[in-house]
C-alpha positions as CSV (number, residue, x, y, z in Angstrom):
1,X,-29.0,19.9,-28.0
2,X,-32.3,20.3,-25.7
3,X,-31.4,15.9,-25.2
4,X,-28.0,16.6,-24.6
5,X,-28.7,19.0,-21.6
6,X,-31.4,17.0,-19.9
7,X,-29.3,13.8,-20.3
8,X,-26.2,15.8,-18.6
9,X,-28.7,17.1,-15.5
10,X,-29.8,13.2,-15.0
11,X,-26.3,12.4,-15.4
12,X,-25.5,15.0,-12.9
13,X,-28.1,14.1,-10.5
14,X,-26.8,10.1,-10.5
15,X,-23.2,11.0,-9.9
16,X,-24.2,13.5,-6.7
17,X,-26.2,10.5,-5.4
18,X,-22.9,8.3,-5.5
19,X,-21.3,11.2,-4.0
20,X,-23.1,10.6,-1.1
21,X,-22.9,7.2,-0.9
22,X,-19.0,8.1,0.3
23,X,-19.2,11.6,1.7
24,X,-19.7,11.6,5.4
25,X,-21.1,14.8,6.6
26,X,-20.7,14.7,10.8
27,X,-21.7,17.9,11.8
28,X,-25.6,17.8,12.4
29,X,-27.6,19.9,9.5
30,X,-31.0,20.2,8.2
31,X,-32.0,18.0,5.4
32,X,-31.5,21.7,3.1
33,X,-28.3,22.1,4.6
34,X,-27.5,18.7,3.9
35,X,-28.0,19.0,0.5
36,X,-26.5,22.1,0.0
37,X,-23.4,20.7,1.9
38,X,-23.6,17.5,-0.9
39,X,-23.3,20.2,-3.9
40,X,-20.4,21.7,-2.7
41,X,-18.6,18.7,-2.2
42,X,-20.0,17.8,-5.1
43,X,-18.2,20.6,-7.1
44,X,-15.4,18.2,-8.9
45,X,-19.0,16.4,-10.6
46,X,-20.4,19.2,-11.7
47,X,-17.6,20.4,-13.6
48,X,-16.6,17.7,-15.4
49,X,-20.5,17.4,-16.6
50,X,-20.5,20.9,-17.6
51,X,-17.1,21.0,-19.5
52,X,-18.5,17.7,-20.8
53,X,-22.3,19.5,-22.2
54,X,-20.3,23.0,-22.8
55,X,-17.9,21.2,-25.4
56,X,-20.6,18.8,-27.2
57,X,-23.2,21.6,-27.2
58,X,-20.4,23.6,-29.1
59,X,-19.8,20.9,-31.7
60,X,-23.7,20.5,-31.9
61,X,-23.3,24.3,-32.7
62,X,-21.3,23.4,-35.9
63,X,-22.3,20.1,-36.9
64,X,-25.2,21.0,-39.3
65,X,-25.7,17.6,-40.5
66,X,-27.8,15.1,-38.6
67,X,-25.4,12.0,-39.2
68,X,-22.9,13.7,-37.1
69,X,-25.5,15.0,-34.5
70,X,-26.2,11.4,-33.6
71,X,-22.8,10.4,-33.5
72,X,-22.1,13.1,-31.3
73,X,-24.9,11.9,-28.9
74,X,-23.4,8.5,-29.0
75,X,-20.1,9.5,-28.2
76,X,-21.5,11.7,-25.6
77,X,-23.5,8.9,-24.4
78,X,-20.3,6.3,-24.2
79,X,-18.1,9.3,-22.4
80,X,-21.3,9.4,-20.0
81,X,-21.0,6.0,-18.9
82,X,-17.4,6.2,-18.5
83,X,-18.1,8.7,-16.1
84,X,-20.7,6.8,-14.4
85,X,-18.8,3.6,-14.3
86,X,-15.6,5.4,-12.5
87,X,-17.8,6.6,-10.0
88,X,-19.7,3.6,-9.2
89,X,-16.1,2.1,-8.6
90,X,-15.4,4.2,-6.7
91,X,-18.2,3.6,-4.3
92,X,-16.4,0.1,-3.8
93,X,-12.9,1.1,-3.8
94,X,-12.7,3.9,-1.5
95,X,-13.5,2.0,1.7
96,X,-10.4,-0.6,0.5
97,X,-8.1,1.2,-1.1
98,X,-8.5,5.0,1.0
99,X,-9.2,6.9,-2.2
100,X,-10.5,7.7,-5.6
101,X,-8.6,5.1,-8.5
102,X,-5.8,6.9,-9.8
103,X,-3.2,5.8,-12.2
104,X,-0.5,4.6,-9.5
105,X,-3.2,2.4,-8.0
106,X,-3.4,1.2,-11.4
107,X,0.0,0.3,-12.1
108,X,-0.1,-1.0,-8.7
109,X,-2.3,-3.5,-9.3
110,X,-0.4,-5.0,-12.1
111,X,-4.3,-5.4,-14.0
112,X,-2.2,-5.3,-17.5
113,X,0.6,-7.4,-16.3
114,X,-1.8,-10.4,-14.7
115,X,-5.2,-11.4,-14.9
116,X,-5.8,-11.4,-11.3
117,X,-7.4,-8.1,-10.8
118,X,-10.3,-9.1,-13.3
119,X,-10.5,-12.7,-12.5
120,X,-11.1,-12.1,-8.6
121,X,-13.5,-9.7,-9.6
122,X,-15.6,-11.8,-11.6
123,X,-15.5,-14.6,-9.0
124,X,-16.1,-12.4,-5.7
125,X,-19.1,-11.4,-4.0
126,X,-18.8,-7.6,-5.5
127,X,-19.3,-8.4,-8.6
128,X,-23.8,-8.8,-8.2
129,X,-23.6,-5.9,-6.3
130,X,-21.7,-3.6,-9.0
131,X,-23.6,-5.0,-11.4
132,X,-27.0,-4.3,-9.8
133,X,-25.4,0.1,-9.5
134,X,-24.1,-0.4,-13.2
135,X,-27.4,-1.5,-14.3
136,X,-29.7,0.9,-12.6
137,X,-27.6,3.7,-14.2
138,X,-27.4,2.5,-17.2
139,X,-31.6,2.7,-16.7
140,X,-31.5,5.9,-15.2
141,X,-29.6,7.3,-18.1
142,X,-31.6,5.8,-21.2
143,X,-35.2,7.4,-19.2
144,X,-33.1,10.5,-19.1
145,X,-32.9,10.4,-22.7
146,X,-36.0,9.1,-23.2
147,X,-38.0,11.5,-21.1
148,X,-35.5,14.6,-23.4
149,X,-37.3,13.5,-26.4
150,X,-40.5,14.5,-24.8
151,X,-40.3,17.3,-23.3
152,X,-40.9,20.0,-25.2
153,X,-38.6,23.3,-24.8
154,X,-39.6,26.5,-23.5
155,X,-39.2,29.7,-25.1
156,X,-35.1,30.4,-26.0
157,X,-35.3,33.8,-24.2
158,X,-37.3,31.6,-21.1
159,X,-34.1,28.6,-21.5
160,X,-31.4,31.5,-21.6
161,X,-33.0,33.2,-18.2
162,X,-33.2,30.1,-16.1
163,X,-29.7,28.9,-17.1
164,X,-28.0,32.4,-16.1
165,X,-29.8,32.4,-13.2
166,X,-28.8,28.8,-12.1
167,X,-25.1,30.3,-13.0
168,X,-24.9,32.9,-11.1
169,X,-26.4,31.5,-8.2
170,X,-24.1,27.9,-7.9
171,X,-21.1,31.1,-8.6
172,X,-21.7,32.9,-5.6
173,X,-22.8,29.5,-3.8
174,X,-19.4,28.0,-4.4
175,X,-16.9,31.1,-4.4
176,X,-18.5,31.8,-0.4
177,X,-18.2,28.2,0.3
178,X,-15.5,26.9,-1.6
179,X,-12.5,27.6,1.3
180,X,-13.6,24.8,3.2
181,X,-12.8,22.7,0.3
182,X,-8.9,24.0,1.1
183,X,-9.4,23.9,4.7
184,X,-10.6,20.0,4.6
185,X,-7.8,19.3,2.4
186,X,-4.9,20.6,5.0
187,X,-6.4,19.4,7.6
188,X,-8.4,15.6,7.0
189,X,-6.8,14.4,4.3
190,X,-9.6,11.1,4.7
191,X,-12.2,13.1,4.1
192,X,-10.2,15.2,1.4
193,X,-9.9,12.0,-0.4
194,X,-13.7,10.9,-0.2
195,X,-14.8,14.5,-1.6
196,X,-12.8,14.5,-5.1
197,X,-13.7,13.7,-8.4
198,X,-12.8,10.3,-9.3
199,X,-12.8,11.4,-12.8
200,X,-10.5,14.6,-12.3
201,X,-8.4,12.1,-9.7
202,X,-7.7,9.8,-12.7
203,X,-6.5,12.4,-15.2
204,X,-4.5,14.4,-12.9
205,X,-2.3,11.6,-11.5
206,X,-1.3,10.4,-15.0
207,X,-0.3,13.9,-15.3
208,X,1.5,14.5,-12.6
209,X,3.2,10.7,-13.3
210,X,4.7,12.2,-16.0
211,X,6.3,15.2,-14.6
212,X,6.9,12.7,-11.3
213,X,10.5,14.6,-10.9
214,X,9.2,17.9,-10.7
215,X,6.9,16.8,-7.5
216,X,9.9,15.7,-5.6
217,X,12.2,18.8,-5.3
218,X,12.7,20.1,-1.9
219,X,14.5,23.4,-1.3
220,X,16.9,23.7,1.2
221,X,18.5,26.8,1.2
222,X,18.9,29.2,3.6
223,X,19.2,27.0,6.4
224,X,22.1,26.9,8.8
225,X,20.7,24.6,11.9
226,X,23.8,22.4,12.4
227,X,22.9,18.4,11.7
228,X,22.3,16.0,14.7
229,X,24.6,13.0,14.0
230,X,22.5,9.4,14.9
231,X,25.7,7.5,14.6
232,X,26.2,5.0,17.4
233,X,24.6,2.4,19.4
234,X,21.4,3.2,21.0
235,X,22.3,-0.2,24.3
236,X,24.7,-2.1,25.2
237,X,23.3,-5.2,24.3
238,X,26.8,-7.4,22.8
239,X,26.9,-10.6,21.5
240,X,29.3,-13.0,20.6
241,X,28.9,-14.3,17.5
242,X,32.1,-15.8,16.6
243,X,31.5,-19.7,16.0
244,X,27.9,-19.2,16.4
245,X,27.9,-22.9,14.4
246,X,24.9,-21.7,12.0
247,X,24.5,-23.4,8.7
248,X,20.9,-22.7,7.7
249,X,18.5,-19.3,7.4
250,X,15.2,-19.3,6.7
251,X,13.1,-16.4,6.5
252,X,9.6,-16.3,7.3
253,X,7.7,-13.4,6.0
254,X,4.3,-12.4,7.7
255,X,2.6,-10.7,4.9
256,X,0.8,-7.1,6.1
257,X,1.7,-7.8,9.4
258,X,2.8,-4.8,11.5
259,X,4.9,-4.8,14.6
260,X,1.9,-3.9,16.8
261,X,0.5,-7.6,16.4
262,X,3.6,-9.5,17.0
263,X,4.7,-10.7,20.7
264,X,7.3,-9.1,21.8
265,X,6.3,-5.7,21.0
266,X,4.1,-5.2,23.8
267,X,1.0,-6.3,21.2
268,X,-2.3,-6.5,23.1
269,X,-3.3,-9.3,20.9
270,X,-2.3,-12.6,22.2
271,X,-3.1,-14.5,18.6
272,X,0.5,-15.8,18.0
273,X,0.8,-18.5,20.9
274,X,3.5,-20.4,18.8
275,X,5.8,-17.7,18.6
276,X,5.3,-16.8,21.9
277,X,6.2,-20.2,23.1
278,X,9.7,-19.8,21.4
279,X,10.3,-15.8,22.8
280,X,12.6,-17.5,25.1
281,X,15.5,-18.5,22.2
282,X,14.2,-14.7,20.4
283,X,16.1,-11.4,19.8
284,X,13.4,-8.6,18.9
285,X,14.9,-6.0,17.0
286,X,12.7,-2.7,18.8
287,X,12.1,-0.4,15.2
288,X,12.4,-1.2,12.0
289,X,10.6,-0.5,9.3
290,X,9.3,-1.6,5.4
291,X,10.9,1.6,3.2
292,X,7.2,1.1,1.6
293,X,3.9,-0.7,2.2
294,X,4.0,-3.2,-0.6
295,X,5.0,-6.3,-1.2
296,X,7.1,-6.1,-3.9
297,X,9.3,-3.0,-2.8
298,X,9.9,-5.2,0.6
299,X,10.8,-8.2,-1.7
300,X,13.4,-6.2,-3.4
301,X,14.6,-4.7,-0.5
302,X,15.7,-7.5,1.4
303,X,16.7,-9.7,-1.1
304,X,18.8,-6.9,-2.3
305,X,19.9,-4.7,0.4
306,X,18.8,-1.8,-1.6
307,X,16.1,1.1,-1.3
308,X,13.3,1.0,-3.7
309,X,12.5,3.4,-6.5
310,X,10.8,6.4,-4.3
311,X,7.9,6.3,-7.3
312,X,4.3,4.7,-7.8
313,X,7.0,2.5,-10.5
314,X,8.6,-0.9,-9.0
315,X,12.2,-1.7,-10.0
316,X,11.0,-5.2,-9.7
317,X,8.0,-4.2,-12.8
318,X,10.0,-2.0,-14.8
319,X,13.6,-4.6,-14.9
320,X,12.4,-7.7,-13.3
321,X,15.9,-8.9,-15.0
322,X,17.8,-5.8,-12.8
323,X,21.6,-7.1,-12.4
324,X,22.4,-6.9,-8.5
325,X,23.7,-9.2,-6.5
326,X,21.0,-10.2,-3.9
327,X,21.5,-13.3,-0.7
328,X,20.1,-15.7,-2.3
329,X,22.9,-15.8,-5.3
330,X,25.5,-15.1,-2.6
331,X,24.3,-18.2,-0.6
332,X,24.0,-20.2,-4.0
333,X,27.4,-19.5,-4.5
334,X,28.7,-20.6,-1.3
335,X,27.7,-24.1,-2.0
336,X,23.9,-23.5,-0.4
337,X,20.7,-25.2,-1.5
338,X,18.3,-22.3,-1.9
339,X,14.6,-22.2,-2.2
340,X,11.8,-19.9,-2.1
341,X,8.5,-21.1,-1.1
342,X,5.5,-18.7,-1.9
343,X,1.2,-19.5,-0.7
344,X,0.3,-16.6,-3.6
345,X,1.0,-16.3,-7.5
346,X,4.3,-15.0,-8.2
347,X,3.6,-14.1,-11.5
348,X,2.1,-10.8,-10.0
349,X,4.1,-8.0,-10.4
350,X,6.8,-10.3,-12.8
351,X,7.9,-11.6,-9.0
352,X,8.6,-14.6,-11.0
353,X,10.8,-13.3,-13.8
354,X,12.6,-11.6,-10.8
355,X,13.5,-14.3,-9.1
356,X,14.2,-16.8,-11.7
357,X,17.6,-15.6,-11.8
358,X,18.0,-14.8,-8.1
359,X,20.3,-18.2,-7.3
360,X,17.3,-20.0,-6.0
361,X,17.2,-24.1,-6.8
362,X,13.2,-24.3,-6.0
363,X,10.9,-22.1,-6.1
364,X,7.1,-23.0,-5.4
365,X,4.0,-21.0,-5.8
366,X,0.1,-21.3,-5.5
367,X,0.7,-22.2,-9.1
368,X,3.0,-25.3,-8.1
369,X,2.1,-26.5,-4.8
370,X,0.2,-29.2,-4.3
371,X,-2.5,-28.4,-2.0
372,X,-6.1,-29.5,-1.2
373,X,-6.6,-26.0,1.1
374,X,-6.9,-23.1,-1.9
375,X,-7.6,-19.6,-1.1
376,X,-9.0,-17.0,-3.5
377,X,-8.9,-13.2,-3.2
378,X,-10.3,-10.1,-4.8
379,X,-7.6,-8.5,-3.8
380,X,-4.5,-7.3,-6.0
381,X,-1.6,-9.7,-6.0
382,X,-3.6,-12.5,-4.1
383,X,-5.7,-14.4,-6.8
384,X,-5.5,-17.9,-5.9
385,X,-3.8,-19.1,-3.0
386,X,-2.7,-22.0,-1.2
387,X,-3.0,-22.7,3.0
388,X,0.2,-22.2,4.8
389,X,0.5,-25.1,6.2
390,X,1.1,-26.3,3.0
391,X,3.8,-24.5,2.5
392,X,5.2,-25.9,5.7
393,X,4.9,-29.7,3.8
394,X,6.5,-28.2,0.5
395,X,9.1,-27.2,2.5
396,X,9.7,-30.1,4.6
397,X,9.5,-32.3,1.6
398,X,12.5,-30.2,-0.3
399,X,14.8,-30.1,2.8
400,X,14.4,-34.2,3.4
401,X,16.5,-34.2,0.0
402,X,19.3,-31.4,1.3
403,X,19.5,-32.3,4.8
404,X,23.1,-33.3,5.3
405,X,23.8,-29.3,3.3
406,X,23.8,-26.0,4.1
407,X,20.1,-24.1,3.0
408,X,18.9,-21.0,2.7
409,X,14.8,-20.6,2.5
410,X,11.9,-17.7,2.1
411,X,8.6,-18.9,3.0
412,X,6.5,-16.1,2.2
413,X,2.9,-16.1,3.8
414,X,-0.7,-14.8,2.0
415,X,-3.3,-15.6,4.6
416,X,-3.3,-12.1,6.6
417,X,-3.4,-10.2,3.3
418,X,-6.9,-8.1,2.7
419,X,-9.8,-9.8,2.7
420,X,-7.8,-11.6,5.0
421,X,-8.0,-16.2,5.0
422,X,-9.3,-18.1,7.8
423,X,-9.8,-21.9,7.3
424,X,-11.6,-22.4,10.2
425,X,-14.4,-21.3,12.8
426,X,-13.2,-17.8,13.7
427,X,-12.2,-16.9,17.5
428,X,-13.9,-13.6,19.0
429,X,-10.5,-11.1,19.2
430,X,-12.4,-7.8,19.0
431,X,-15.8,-6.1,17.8
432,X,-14.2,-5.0,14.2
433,X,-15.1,-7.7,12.1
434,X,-12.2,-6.5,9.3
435,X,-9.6,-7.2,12.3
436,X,-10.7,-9.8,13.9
437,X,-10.5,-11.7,10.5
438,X,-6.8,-11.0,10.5
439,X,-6.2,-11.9,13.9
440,X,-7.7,-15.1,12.9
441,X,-5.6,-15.3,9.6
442,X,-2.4,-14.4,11.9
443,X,-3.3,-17.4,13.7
444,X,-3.1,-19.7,11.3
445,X,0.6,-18.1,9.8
446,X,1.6,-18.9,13.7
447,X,0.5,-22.4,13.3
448,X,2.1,-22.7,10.3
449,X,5.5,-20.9,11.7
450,X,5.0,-23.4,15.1
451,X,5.1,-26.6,12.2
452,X,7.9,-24.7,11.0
453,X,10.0,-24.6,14.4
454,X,8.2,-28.2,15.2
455,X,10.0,-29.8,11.9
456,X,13.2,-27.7,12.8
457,X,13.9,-29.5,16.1
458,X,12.6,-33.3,15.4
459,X,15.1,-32.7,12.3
460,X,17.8,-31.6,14.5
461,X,18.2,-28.6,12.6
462,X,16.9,-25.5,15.2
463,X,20.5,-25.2,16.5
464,X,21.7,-24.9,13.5
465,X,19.3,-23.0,12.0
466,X,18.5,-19.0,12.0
467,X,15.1,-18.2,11.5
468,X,14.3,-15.0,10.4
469,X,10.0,-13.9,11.4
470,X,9.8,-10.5,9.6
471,X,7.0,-8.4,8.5
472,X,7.1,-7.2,5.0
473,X,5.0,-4.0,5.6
474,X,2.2,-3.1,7.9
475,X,-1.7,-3.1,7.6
476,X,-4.2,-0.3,9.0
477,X,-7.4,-0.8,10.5
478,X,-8.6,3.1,11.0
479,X,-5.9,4.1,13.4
480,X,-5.5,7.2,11.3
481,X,-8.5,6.8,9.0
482,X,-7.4,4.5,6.7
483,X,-7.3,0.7,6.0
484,X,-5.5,-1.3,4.4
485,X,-1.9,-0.8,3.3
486,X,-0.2,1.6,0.6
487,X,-1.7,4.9,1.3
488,X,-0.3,6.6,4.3
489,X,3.5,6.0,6.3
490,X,2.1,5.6,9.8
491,X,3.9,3.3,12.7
492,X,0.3,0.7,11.5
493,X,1.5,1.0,7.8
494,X,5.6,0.5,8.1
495,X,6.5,-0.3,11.5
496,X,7.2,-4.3,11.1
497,X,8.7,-6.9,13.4
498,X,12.4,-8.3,13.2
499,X,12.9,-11.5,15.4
500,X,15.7,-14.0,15.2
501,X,15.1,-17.4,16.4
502,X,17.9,-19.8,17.5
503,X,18.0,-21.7,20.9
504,X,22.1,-21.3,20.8
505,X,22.1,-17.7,20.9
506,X,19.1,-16.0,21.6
507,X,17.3,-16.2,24.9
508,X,14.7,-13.5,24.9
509,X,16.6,-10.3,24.8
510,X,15.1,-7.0,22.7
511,X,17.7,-5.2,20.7
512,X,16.9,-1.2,20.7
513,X,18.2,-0.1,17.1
514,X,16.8,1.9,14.4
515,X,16.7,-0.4,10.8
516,X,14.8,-1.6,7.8
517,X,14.2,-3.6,5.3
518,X,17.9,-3.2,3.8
519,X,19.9,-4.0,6.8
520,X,18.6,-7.3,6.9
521,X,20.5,-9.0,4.9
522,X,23.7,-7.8,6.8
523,X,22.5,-8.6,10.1
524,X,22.6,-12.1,8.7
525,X,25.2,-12.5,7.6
526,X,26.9,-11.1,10.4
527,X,25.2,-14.0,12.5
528,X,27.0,-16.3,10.0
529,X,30.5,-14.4,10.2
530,X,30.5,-13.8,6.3
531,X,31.3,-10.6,4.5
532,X,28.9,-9.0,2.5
533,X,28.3,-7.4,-0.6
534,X,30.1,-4.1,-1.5
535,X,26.8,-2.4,-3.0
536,X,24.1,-2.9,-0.5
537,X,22.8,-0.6,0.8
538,X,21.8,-1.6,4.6
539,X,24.5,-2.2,7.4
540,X,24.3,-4.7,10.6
541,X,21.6,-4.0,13.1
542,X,24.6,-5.5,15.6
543,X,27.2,-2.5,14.3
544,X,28.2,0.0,17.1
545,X,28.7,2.7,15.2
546,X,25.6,2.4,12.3
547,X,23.5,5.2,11.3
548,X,20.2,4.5,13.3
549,X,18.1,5.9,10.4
550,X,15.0,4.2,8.6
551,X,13.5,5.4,5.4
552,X,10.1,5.6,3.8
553,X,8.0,6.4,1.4
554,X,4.3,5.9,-0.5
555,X,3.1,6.9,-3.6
556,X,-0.1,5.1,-3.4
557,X,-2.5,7.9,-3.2
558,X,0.0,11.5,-2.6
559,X,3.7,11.2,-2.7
560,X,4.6,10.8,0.9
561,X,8.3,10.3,2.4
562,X,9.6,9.7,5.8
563,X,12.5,8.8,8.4
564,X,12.5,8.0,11.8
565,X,15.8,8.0,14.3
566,X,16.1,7.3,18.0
567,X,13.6,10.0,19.2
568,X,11.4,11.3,16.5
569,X,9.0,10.5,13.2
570,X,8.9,12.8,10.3
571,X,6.2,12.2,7.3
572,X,6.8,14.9,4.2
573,X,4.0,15.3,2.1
574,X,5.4,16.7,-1.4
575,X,2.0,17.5,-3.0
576,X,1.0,19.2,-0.2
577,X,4.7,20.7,1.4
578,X,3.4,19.3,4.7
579,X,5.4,18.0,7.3
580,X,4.3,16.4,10.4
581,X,7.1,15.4,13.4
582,X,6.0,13.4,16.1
583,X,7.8,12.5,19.4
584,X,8.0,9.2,19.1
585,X,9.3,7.7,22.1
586,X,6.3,10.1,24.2
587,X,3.7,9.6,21.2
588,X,4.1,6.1,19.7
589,X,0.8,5.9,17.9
590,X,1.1,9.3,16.6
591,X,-1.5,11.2,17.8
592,X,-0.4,14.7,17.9
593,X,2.4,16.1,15.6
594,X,4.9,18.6,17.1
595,X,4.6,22.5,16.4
596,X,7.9,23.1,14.8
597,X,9.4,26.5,14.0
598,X,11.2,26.7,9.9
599,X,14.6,25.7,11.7
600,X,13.7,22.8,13.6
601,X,12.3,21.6,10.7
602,X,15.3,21.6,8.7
603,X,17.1,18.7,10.0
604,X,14.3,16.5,9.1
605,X,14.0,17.9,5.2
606,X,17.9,18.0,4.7
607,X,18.0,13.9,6.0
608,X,14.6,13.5,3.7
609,X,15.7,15.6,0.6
610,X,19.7,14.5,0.7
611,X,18.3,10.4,0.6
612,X,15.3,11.5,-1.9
613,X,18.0,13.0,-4.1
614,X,20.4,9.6,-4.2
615,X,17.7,7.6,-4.8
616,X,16.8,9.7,-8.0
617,X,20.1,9.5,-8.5
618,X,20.9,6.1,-8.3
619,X,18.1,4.8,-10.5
620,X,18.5,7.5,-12.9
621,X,21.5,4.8,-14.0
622,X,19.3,1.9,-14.5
């Protein structure tokens, strides 16, 4: 037992040094207070390391025999670097993915589905560096062992004095402190994050995965604030669409690209000159959003006119085989040639089992694109990659042979995705290395898009063409703490750009409508004067009299869901029954939410809990 306990203290004392490898502590404090500051938020550690001794000592208690002693300490031992091994990951994942690993990240990253999370791993640059932690606990913890064996135990009277006297001082330690555990957690939810337990963070989101329905109740009674109605048009911008002589649609999908980088949403980074050279045969749709920041939910969503799953689950993962009618099948069945031309691996996520029976005649991945320029990633749904601009050959060489026939095409782009792909020298943007590597990758998707638009017009095809440049959710780069995509539903995350490109009917005007991912495929096809599809979901950005509405949601690291109409941005935090409303037309990068009486907030929860509730309801059929 004596082994046991000092292994647990040296285990202890490694996992409070990781701690602070993540912990940022701002205020100034001695090097005690420091320290003392490190235990507390060290708290979830020290539990699980004394549940962990406090159950093993117990079975050494009643194991009498020696054989089952050892295999105790073994076990112990294996659980121990478990433990260790969580929190050394975490080290690395916390500054990528904005929190401890939990099991939605998990199923997230597809790592049982595809081998990409463990090959890119093995391959990458983190890989020495983890190893080098890994090792030097592993070391750490055999000397802890080793130096058990020789020292020699005190008196059991000496052994039970200094324990209860380490107890009752780390009591009263954490029950004066501990409320500034709470108080961090409602009000920096960044640094909330940083503090936890990876190991606690694991268990209790399989929990609550489990009982997922129970998290996402919202009661709504006694409330009798009558309901704003956001019916209408929000300009008086008309167009006559009637003839419009388009044959073709392609849409070109900036991955993690949100609005803020794109011209003609007052972006302050002038990295897209291509696209900017064409804003002059543009419509800019002003606000619409991704209904969640990943890739596959946006796939699903505007291939199908239809809201996600509001879960850490993807419809796409869970039915890949899913019978709904999406626009590719309904442009495959009006005589089209379709195609779908992808620079990553579609076999993430089972995007490829999706789509094989989505109507389309090619589709072409990093897998089967012949390429000389290959990217590779660390990152989930990445792996190996191929250069955009040859996507823009694969293209080219498919539409030779269908020239003379109507086509509908998705060129879906990888290069801005984290770590983000340059192929070249990088150009100075900014100071923040992170960005300015995906300003650079941005550029490169804009050559690729001016190849695009280049080809279009040499092949007299941009008259006849719509091209479709949409974001299929955001990326952060600390705006509100966080980086990355997934974990939070701010204007960086889900706010994407909508631009229509034809030199017929555009000429540089900015539609102001509220949208999403879902109305996309009616807006198209009311470009194209052709009815669409009773079930979906979304409605023409062009209507009069739509519902200007957008929906969101994340379930990366909290279950998070949100709205936003003409005037204001609401964010609902279920775990925590925290709602913040921002002014968004007077605060458009969210920087102070508005104080809100029970009443006022009601509108905002009966919108948020009345399209919660149909979405539960609608999946709860499939």
């Amino acid at each position: 037992m004596k082994r046991l306990l000092y292994f647990s203290m040296c285990l202890l004392v490694l996992l409070i040094v990781l701690k602070s490898m993540v912990v940022e502590i701002d205020q100034p404090v001695s090097s005690v207070g420091y320290w003392l500051l490190l235990l507390l938020f060290s708290f979830g550690e020290m539990q699980i390391v004394f549940l962990m001794a406090l159950l093993f000592c117990l079975l050494f208690l009643v194991s009498r025999k020696l054989y089952y002693q050892k295999v105790l300490l073994i076990v112990y031992g294996i659980i121990s670097l478990a433990v260790l091994f969580l929190s050394i990951v975490n080290v690395f994942a916390l500054p990528i993915v904005n929190g401890p690993i939990n099991y939605q990240m998990i199923y997230y990253s597809d790592i049982f589905g595809s081998t990409y999370i463990l090959d890119t791993f093995f391959y990458s640059e983190i890989v020495r560096e983890f190893i080098i932690y890994l090792s030097a606990g592993l070391l750490l913890l055999i000397f802890a062992f080793w130096a058990g064996l020789k020292i020699q135990a005190g008196s059991r009277k000496s052994e039970l004095g200094w324990g209860l006297a380490c107890l009752v001082f780390f009591t009263i330690y954490f029950m004066y402190h501990f409320p500034k555990i709470g108080k961090i957690q409602q009000e920096d939810t960044w640094a909330y994050q940083r503090i936890q337990s990876p190991v606690q963070v694991l268990v209790t989101s399989y929990w609550e995965s489990s009982n997922e329905a129970s998290k996402l109740v919202l009661d709504m009674e006694n409330y009798t604030t009558e309901l704003p109605d956001f019916r209408g048009s929000l300009d008086e911008l008309n167009f006559n669409l009637e003839g419009s002589g388009i044959n073709n649609v392609i849409v070109f999908v900036l991955e993690s690209v949100s609005a803020e980088y794109v011209p003609g949403y007052d972006s302050v980074y002038h990295v897209m000159p291509n696209l900017s050279k064409h804003m002059d045969q543009a419509l800019v749709f002003s606000d619409v959003y991704a209904h969640n920041p990943n890739t596959t939910n946006s796939l699903y969503a505007m291939l199908g006119s239809v809201y996600p799953m509001i879960s850490y689950k993807n419809a796409i993962v869970e039915n890949p085989y899913l019978q709904w009618p999406t626009i590719s099948k309904y442009f495959k069945d009006q005589g089209y040639h379709t195609s779908f031309f992808n620079t990553s691996d579609n076999t993430y996520s089972k995007v490829n089992e999706f789509l094989s029976i989505r109507g389309f005649d090619q589709i072409m991945d990093s897998n089967n694109m012949p390429c000389e320029d290959t990217l590779f990633s660390e990152a989930e749904g990445v792996g190996m990659g191929k250069a955009e601009g040859c996507m823009i050959d694969a293209f080219t060489t498919w539409n030779r042979e269908h020239i003379s026939s109507p086509f509908f095409s998705v060129l879906w782009t990888i290069q801005t995705h984290w770590p983000y792909f340059v192929f070249d020298e990088e150009e100075d943007y900014v100071e923040k290395k992170g960005l300015n590597t995906f300003l650079n990758a941005l550029r490169q998707s804009d050559e690729a898009l001016g190849e695009l638009l280049d080809y279009l017009k040499m092949s007299d095809q941009d008259s006849s063409t719509l091209v479709v440049v949409v974001g299929d959710h955001g990326e952060a780069f600390g705006q509100h703490g966080n980086n990355g995509h997934g974990a939070d539903l701010y204007e960086e995350s889900v706010k994407i750009p909508l631009l229509f490109l034809n030199p017929k009917l555009f000429s540089g005007q900015t539609k102001k409508v509220v949208g999403s991912h879902i109305d996309l495929i009616p807006t198209v096809l009311d470009v194209l004067n052709m009815p669409t599809e009773p079930v979906w979901q979304g409605e023409s950005l062009f209507h009069k009299d739509r519902n200007q509405l957008a929906y969101f949601f994340s379930t990366f690291n909290e279950y998070m869901i949100g709205m936003r109409s003409p005037d204001h941005k609401a964010i609902y935090n279920l775990y925590q029954n925290k709602l913040e409303v921002y002014d968004i037309q007077n605060d458009p990068y969210e920087i102070k939410a508005l104080k809100l009486s029970k009443e006022e907030e009601y509108p905002f929860l009966y919108f948020l809990s009345t399209w919660l509730n149909d979405n539960k309801e609608f999946y709860a059929g499939y």
